[in-house]
C-alpha positions in Angstrom: -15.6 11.5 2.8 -13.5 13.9 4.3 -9.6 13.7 4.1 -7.3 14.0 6.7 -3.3 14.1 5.6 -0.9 13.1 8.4 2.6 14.3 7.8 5.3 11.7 9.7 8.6 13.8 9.8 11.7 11.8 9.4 14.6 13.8 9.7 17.1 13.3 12.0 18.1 17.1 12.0 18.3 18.4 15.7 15.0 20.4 17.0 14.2 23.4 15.1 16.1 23.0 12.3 14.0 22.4 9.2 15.3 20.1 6.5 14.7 19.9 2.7 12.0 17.2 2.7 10.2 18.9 5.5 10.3 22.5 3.4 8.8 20.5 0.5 6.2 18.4 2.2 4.9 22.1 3.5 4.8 23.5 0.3 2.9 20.8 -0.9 0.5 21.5 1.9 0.1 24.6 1.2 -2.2 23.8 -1.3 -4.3 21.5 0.3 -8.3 22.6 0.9 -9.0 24.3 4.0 -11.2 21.3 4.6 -8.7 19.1 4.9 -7.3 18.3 8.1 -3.4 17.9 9.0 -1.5 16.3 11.7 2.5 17.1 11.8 4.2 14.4 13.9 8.2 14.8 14.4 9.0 11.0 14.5 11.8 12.0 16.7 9.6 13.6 19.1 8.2 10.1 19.9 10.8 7.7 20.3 10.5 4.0 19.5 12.3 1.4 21.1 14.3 -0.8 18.8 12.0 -3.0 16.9 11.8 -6.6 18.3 10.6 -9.4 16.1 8.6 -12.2 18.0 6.6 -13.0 15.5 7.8 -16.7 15.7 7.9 -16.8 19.9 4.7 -18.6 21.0 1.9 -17.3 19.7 3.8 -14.6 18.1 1.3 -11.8 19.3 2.5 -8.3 20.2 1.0 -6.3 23.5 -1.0 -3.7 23.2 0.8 -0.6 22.3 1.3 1.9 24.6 3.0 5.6 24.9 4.5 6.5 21.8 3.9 3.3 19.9 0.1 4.0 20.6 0.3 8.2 19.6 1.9 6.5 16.4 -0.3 3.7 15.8 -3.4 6.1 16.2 -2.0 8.9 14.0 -1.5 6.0 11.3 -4.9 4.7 11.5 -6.9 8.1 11.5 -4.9 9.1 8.0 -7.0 8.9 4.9 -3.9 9.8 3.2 0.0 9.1 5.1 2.4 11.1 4.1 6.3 9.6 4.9 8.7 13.1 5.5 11.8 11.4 4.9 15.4 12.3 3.1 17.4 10.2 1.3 20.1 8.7 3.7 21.6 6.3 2.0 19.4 5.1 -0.6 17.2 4.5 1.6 14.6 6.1 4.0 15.8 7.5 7.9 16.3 5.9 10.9 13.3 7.6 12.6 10.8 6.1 9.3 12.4 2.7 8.5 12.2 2.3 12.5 8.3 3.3 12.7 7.8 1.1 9.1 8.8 -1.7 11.6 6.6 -1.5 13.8 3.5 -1.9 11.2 5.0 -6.0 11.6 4.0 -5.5 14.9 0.4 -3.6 14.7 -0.4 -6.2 12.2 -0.5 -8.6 15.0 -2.2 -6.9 17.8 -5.4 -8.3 19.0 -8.2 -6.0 17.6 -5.8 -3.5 15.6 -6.9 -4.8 12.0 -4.0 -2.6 11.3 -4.2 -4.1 7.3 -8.4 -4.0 7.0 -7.6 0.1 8.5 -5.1 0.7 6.3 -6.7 -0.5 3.4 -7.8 2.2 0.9 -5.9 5.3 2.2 -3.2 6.5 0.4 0.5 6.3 1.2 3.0 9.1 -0.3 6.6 10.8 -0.1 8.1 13.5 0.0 12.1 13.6 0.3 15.1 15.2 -0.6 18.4 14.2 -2.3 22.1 15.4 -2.2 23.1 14.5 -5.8 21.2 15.2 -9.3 20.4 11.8 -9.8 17.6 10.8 -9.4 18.2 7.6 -9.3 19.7 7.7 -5.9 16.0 7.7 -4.4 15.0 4.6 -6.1 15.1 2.5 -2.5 13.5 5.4 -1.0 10.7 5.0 -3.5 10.6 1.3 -3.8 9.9 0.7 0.1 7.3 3.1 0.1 5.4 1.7 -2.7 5.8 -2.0 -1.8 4.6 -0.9 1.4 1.4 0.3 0.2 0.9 -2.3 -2.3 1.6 -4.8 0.8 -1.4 -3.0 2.7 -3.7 -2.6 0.1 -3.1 1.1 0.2 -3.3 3.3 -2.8 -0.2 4.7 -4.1 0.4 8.5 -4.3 4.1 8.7 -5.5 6.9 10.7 -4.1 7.7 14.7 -4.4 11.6 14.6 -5.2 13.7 17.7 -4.1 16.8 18.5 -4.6 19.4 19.7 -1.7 21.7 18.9 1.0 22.2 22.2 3.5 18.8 23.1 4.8 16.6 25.3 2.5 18.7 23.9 -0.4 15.6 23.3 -2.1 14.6 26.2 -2.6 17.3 26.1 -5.8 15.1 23.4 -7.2 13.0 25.2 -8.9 11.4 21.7 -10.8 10.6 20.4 -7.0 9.3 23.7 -6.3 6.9 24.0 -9.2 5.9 20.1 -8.8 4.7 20.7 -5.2 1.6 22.6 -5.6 0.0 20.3 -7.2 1.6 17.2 -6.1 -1.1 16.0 -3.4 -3.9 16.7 -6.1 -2.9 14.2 -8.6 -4.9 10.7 -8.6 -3.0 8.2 -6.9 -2.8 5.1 -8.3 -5.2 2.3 -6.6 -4.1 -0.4 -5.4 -5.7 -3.7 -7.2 -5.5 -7.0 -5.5 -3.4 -9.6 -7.4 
C-alpha cells in the first residue's frame, strides 16, 4: 500500500516565517522515500469558524462540510499517516490544531463521512517545539495527540521534540536534529481495541 504523509502546520507565526516545529517536521521529511507522497497544509491558510457543538440539538447531525472544513476533512481522510505541526503554546497544542481537532466531533457525525471507520489504521504523529529544556512541558502536547489516535483507532507514531523559541532555534538542538532522520521510520505503535 502506498503511503501518503500529510503535514497540518499549526503555527501561528505570520506568513513566511518558519517556526521550530515546521523546520523539524521538514527535516524529518527529508528522509522520507521518494515514493511517498506529501501534502503541506498551513492550518492558517484555511480558516475554521469557531467550533460549535450541536451534538445534543435534535438529531445532533452536522451539514455537510463545505470550503475549508471540506479541504480539511479531505486532506485528513486521504492520510495514511497525519502528521500534527504544532508548538508547544501552553502545554498544550495551537489554536490553529486544537481548533481543527474539534472539528473531528463534528466529521464523526456527518452523514456518509465514516470519519472513525477512515481513520482507522493510519497513523497519527507530532512534531513540535518547546521554549524550556524540560521536556516535561510537552506532556499535554503529547497526551492529546495520543488519546486522539487511541480514540480513532489510529496507530500511534509518537512525537519529534525540538528544542527552541526564536525561529531556527532548533537548529542548536542537535538531539532533535539527530532524532529526525529517522523519526518517521520507526514502527509506530498499533492501536489494539480494548
Amino acid at each position: 500500500m502506498s503511503r501518503k504523509f500529510v503535514f497540518l502546520l499549526a503555527s501561528s507565526r505570520k506568513p513566511g516565517v518558519t517556526g521550530n516545529s515546521e523546520l523539524l517536521a521538514r527535516r524529518a521529511a527529508e528522509a522520507l522515500p521518494g515514493s511517498v507522497e506529501q501534502e503541506w497544509l498551513r492550518l492558517t491558510d484555511f480558516p475554521l469558524d469557531p467550533f460549535q457543538d450541536i451534538r445534543h440539538d435534535g438529531d445532533g447531525v452536522y451539514p455537510q462540510p463545505a470550503g475549508n472544513e471540506k479541504v480539511l476533512l479531505d486532506a485528513t481522510l486521504s492520510a495514511t499517516d497525519l502528521v500534527i505541526v504544532s508548538p508547544v503554546y501552553w502545554y498544550s497544542l495551537a489554536t490553529p490544531a486544537k481548533l481543527y481537532l474539534d472539528y473531528w466531533s463534528a466529521w464523526l457525525r456527518v452523514p456518509g463521512a465514516d470519519f472513525r471507520a477512515g481513520m482507522g489504521g493510519s497513523t497519527l504523529w507530532g512534531v513540535t517545539g518547546h521554549a524550556t529544556r524540560d521536556r516535561a512541558v510537552a506532556e499535554p502536547l503529547i497526551g492529546t495527540l495520543r488519546l486522539t489516535a487511541d480514540f480513532m483507532g489510529m496507530n500511534w507514531g509518537g512525537v519529534l521534540l525540538g528544542n527552541g523559541t526564536r525561529p531556527g532555534q532548533v537548529h542548536d538542538d542537535e538531539s532533535a536534529l539527530d532524532e529526525a532522520p529517522g523519526f518517521f521510520a520507526r514502527q509506530p505503535q498499533e492501536y489494539v481495541a480494548s
